[in-house]
C-alpha positions in Angstrom: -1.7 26.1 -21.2 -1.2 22.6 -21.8 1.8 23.4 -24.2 3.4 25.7 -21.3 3.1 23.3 -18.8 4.7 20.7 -21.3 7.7 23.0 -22.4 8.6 24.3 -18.5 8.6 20.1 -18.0 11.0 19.6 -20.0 13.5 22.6 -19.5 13.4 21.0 -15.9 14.5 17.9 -17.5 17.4 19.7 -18.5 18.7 20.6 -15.0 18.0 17.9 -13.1 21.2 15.4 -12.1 22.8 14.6 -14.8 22.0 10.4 -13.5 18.3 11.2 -14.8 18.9 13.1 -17.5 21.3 11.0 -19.4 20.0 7.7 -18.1 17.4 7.8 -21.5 20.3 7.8 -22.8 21.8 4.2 -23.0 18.2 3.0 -23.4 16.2 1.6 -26.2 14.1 5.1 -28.3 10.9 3.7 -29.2 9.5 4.9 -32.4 7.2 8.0 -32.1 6.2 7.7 -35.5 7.6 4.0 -37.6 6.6 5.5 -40.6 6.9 9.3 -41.9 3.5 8.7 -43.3 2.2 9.0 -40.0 3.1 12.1 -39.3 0.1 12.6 -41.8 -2.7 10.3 -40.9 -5.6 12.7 -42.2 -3.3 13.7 -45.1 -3.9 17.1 -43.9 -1.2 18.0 -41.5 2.6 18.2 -42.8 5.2 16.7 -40.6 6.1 19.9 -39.0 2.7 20.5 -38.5 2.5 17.3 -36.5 5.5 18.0 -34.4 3.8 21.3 -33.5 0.9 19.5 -32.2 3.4 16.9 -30.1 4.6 20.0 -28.4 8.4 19.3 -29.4 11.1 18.7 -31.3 13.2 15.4 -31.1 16.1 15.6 -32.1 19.6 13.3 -31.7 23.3 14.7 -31.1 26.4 13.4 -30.2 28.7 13.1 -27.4 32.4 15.6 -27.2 33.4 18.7 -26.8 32.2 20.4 -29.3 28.6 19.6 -30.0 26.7 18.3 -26.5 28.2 17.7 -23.0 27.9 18.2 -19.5 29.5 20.5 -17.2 29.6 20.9 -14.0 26.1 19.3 -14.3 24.7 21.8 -16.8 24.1 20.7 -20.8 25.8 23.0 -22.9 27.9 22.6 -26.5 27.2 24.2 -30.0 24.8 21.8 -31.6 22.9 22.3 -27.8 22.8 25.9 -27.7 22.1 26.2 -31.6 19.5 23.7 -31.4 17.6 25.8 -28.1 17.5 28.5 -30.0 15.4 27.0 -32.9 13.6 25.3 -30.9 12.5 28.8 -29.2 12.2 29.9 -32.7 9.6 27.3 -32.8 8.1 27.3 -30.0 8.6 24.0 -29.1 10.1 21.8 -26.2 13.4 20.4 -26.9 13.8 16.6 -26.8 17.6 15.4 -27.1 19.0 12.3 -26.8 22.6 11.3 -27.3 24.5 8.6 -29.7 27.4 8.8 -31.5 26.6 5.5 -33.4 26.2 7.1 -36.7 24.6 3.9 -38.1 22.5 3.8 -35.2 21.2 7.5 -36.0 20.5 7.4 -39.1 18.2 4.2 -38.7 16.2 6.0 -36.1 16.0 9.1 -38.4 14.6 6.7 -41.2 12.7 5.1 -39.1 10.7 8.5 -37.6 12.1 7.7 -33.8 14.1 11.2 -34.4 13.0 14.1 -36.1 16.6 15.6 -36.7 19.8 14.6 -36.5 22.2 17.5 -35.3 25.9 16.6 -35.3 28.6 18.0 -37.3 27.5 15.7 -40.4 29.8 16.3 -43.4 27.4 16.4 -46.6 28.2 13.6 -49.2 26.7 12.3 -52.2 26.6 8.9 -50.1 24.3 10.1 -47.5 22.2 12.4 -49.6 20.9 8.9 -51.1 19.7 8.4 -47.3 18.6 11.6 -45.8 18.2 15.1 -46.6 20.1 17.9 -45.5 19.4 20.8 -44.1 20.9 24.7 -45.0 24.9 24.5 -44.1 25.9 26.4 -41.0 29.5 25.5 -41.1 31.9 24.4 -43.3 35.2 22.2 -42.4 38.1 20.5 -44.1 39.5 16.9 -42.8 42.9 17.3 -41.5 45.1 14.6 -40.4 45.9 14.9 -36.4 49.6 14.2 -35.8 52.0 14.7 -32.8 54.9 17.0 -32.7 57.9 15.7 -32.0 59.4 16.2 -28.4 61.9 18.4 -29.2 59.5 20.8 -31.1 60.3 24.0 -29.2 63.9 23.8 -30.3 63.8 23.3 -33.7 63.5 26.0 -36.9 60.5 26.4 -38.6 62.3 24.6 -41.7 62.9 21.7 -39.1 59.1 21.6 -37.6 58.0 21.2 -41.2 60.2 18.7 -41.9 59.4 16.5 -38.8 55.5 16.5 -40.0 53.7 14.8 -42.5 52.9 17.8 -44.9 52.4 16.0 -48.1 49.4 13.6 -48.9 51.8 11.3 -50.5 53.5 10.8 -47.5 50.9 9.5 -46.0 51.9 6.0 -47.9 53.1 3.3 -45.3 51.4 5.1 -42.2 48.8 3.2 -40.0 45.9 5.8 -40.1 43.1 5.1 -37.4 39.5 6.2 -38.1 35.8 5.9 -37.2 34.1 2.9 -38.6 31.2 4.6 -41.0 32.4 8.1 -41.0 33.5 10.2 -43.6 37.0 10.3 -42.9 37.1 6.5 -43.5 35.6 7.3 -47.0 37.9 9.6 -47.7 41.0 8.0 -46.7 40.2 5.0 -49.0 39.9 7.4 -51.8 42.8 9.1 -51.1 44.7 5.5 -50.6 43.8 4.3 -54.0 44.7 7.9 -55.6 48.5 6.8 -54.3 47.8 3.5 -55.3 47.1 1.6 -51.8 49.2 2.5 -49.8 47.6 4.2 -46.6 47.0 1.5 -43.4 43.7 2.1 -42.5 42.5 0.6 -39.3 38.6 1.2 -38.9 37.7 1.3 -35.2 34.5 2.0 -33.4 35.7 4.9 -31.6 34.7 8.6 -31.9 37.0 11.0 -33.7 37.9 12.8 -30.2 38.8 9.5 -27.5 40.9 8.7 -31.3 42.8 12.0 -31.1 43.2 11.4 -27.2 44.9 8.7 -28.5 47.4 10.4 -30.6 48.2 13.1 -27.8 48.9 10.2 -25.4 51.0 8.5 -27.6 48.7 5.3 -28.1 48.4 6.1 -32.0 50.0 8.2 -34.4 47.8 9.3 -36.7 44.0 10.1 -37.2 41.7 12.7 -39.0 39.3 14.4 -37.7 37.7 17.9 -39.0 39.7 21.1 -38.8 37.0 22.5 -36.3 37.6 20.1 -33.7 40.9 19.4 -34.5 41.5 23.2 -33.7 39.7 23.2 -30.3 41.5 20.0 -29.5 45.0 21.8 -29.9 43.6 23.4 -26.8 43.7 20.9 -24.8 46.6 19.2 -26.4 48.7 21.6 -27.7 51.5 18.5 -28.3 49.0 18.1 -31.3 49.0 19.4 -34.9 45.9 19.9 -37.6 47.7 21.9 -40.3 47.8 19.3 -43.2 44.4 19.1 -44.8 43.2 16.0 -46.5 40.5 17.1 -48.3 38.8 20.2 -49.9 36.2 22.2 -48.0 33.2 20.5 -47.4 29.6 22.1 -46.0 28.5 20.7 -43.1 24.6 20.8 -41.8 22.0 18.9 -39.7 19.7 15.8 -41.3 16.0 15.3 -41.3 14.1 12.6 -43.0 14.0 13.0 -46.8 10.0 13.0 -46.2 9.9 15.7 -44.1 10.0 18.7 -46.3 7.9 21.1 -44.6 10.6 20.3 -41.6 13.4 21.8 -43.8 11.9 24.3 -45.0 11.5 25.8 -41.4 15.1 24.9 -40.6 16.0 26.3 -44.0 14.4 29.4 -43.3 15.7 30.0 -39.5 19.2 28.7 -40.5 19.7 31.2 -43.4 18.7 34.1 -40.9 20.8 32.7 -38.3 23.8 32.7 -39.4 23.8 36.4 -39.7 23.2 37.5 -36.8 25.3 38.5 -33.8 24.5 36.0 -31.1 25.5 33.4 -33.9 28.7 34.9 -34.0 29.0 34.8 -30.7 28.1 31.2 -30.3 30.9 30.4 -32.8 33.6 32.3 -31.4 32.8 30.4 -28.0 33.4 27.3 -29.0 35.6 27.3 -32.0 38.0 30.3 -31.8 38.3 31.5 -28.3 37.4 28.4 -26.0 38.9 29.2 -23.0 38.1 25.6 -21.2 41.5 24.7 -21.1 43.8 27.5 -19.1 47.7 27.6 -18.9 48.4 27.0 -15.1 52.2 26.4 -15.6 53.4 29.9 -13.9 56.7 30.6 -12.0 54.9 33.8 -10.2 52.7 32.2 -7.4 53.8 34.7 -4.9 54.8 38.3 -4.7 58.0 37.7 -3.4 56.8 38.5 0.3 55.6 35.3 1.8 51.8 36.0 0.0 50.3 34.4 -2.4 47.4 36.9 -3.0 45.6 40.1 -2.1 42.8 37.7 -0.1 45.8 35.3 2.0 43.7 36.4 5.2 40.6 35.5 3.9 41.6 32.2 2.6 43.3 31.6 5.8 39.9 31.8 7.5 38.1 30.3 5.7 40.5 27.1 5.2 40.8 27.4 8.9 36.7 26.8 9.3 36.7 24.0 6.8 40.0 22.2 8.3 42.1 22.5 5.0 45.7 24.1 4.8 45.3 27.7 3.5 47.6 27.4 0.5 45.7 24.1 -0.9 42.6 26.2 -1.0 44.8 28.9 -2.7 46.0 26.7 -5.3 42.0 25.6 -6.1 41.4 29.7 -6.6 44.3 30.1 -8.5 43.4 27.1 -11.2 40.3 28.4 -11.5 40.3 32.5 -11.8 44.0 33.5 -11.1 42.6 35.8 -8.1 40.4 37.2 -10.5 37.0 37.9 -8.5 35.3 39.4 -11.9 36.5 36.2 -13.8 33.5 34.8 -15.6 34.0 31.7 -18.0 33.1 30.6 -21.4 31.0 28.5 -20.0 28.8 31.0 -17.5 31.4 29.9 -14.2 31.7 33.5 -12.2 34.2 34.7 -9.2 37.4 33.7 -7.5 35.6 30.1 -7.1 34.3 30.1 -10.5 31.1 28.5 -9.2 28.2 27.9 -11.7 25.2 29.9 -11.2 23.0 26.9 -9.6 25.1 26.0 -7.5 26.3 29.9 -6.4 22.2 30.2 -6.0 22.3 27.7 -3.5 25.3 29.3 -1.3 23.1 33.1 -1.8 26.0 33.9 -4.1 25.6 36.7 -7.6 28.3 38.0 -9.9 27.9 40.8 -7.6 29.3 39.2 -4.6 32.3 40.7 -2.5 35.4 38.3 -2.7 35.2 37.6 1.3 31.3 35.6 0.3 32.5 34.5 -3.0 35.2 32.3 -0.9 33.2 31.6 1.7 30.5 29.7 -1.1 33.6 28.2 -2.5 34.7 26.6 0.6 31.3 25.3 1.8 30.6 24.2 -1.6 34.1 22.0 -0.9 33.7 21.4 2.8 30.2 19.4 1.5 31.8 17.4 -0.7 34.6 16.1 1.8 31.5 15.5 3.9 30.1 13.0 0.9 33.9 11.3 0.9 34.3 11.3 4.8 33.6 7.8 5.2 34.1 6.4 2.2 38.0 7.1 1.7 39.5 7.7 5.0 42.8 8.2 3.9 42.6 12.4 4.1 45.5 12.8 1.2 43.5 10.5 -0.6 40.1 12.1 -0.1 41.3 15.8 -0.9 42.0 14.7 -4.5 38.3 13.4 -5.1 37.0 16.2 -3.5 39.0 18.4 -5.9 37.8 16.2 -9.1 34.4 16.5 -7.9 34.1 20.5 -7.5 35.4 20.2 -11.2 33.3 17.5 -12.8 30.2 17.0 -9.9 29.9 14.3 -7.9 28.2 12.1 -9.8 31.0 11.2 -12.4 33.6 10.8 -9.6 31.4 7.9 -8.0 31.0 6.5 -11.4 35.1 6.4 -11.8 35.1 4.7 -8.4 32.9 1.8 -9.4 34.2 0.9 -13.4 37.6 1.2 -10.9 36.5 -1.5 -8.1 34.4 -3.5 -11.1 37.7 -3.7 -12.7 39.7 -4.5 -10.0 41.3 -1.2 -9.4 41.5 0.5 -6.0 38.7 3.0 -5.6 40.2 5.1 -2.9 43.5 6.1 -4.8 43.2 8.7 -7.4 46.1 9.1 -8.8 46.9 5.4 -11.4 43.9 4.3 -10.5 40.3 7.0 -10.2 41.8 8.9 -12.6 42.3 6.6 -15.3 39.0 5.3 -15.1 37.6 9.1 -15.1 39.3 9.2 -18.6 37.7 5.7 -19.6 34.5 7.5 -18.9 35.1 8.9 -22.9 34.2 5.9 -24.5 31.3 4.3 -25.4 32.5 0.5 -23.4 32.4 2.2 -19.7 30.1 4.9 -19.8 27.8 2.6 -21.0 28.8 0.0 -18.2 26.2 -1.5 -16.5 27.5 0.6 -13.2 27.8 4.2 -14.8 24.8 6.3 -14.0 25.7 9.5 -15.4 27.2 8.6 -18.6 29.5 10.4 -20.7 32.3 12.4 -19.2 35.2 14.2 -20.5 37.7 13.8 -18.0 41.2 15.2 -19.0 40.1 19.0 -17.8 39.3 17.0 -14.8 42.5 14.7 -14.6 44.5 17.8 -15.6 42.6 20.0 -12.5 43.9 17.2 -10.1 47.3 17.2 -10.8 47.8 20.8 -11.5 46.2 22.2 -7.9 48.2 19.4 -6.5 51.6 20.1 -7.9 51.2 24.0 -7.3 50.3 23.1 -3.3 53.6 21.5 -3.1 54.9 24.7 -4.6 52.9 26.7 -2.4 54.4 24.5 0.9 58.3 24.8 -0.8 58.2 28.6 -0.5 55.3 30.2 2.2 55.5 29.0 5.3 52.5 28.4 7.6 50.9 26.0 10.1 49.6 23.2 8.7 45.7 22.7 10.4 45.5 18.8 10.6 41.8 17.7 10.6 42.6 15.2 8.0 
């Protein structure tokens, strides 16, 4: 009972605000156990045998888009959803905290404050001299992340080819930015003295992802990264390209403490069965091959051609009209997020014409079986309260709509964070675009969302940023070509 009581604690750990449940995250972990030894203190009980009796498994991850993150206030990513499942297999709570200090993470492993480390960790000699490895799930190549050139849609396939770097070789002379400690930085010095010093390597402290935000933006030129998450990246930033490989196919796998072999054996075991089943299949597909987080929202057709915009124009013209917002606005929001698709369900478990997440549809009495008129209705209230949080604070009502907008895509929480690294670094709070929005992107790397006035950590913000501007630019569209009356409440 004890045991129950402790695992249903910590699942509601999981889903509480995402202030609580990344605030442990920017703190000090104090060492369960300093020394492996003492997972053994009667010489009797293995190390797995001890974190049975704790009740749970603790275990570190990182921060991106790929292995841990928040959204729309719910934990979710590969390594997360992987690392539930053997935990279930284990019968244990799940502990997690987050760093992607790899130096950091690796002491603490050593040290016994973690019992795992579970992050995309490429498996070199190096390393194996440190910790010990666990059964491979995936296996990656490092690529070299590169923009294409403006022009890129115009050009011949001969002429695309030619405008990128294709040959290692050529790689001579170019300022190459990578992650202090990581493997990439390894292997770029190898491959720099194979064509004899040559490559610029500038070593920063900067996780692979904010370093390829980098190169889509323009800021760099060059990075690596592995072909994984290059490859979901190229969603996002389709400007981008991951198609020169750097190195030869390397096995990737989680770490455990080179001490606790009755640990890997059980994550040996689960991981070799794993990977052949379906719902492991299914898991990788989500996040590596059919990730449908970003969506292309750059149509010409946003109305039929007879003054409408959709099949539910009377709906959303009632509600808009209970809420005080101009019908088409609300349009555009439905649009962005399920095309007036009422059985549109994201990768991420987001249902309905609002694609609201299931605790939050709970709260508005909504299901996947709700007619489109409630599904709306949710949507709008679930919008009408946040303007209600923003009412006083930014009383500019063009202003405010944008925040409220970034809000019902990223919670609450992360926009307030924006506001204060934005007024703490003398940036006006209560404009969005140039100013919020910026600092919503800052809220990527490790200097601000560990700022001393961030309380819900990590974000990634250019789904966010991107939500903003895209609802924004189709209202204007929208007000161009359907005429209405606008309802003026703000």
């Amino acid at each position: 009972m004890i045991k129950k009581a402790k695992y249903r604690v910590l699942i509601l750990l999981l889903l509480i605000p995402a202030s609580l449940f990344l605030g442990s995250c920017t703190h000090e972990r104090e060492p369960r156990f300093p020394d492996v030894e003492q997972f053994r203190p009667d010489k009797r009980l293995t190390h797995f045998e001890m974190i049975q009796q704790y009740g749970a498994l603790k275990v570190v991850t990182e921060y991106n888009s790929i292995s841990y993150f928040l959204y729309r206030g719910q934990p979710m990513g590969f390594q997360f959803e992987m690392l539930q499942d053997l935990a279930n297999h284990m019968n244990l709570a799940l502990e997690v905290s987050v760093s992607n200090d790899l130096d950091r993470n690796f002491n603490d492993l050593t040290e016994g404050t973690v019992d795992m480390i579970a992050m995309n960790l490429t498996i070199t000699s190096e390393r194996k001299s440190e910790v010990t490895f666990t059964t491979p799930f995936l296996q990656t190549r490092q690529v070299l992340v590169q923009r294409k050139p403006l022009q890129w849609e115009k050009m011949n396939k001969i002429q695309q080819e030619a405008a990128l770097i294709r040959n290692q070789l050529d790689l001579e002379g170019k300022l190459v930015y990578v992650q202090t400690g990581s493997v990439y930085e390894t292997r770029l010095h190898t491959l720099s003295n194979e064509i004899g010093g040559g490559i610029d390597i500038r070593e920063v402290n900067l996780e692979s992802e904010q370093l390829i935000q980098r190169v889509a933006l323009g800021e760099i030129d060059y990075t690596v990264c592995d072909e994984n998450v290059g490859l979901v990246n190229t969603t996002y930033y389709p400007q981008l390209d991951v198609g020169t490989a750097i190195s030869f196919p390397q096995h990737v796998a989680w770490a455990v403490n080179r001490r606790s072999d009755s640990l890997k054996k059980v994550i040996d075991q689960w991981i070799s069965e794993y990977r052949k089943t379906r719902k492991y299949a299914i898991l990788y597909n989500k996040y590596f091959q059919n990730r449908n987080a970003y969506r292309n929202i750059h149509s010409e057709h946003y109305t039929l051609g007879s003054g409408k915009i959709s099949q539910f124009d009377d709906v959303i013209r009632k509600e808009s009209e209970r809420i005080g917002w101009d019908w088409r606005l609300l349009a555009s929001v439905i649009y962005q997020e399920s095309r007036f698709n009422p059985d549109a369900v994201s990768w991420a478990g987001a249902f309905g014409l609002m694609q609201l997440m299931p605790i939050t549809a709970r709260s508005y009495g909504i299901t996947m079986d709700s007619p489109p008129e409630e599904q709306i209705k949710a949507g709008a209230s679930f919008l009408m309260w946040l303007d209600n949080r923003f009412d006083e604070l930014i009383t500019d009502p063009d202003e405010r709509i944008k925040f409220v907008l970034a809000s019902y895509n990223i919670g609450l929480g992360h926009i307030q964070d924006a506001r204060r690294l934005a007024e703490r670094y003398e940036s006006d709070p209560n404009i969005w675009f140039g100013s919020v929005d910026k600092w919503l992107l800052k809220k990527a790397e490790p200097e601000y969302y560990t700022d001393q006035v961030v309380r819900h950590g990590f974000a990634r913000g250019i789904e966010t940023y991107n939500f903003v501007k895209d609802i924004m630019d189709r209202y204007e569209h929208y007000k161009n070509i359907v005429n209405t009356e606008v309802i003026a409440r703000w």
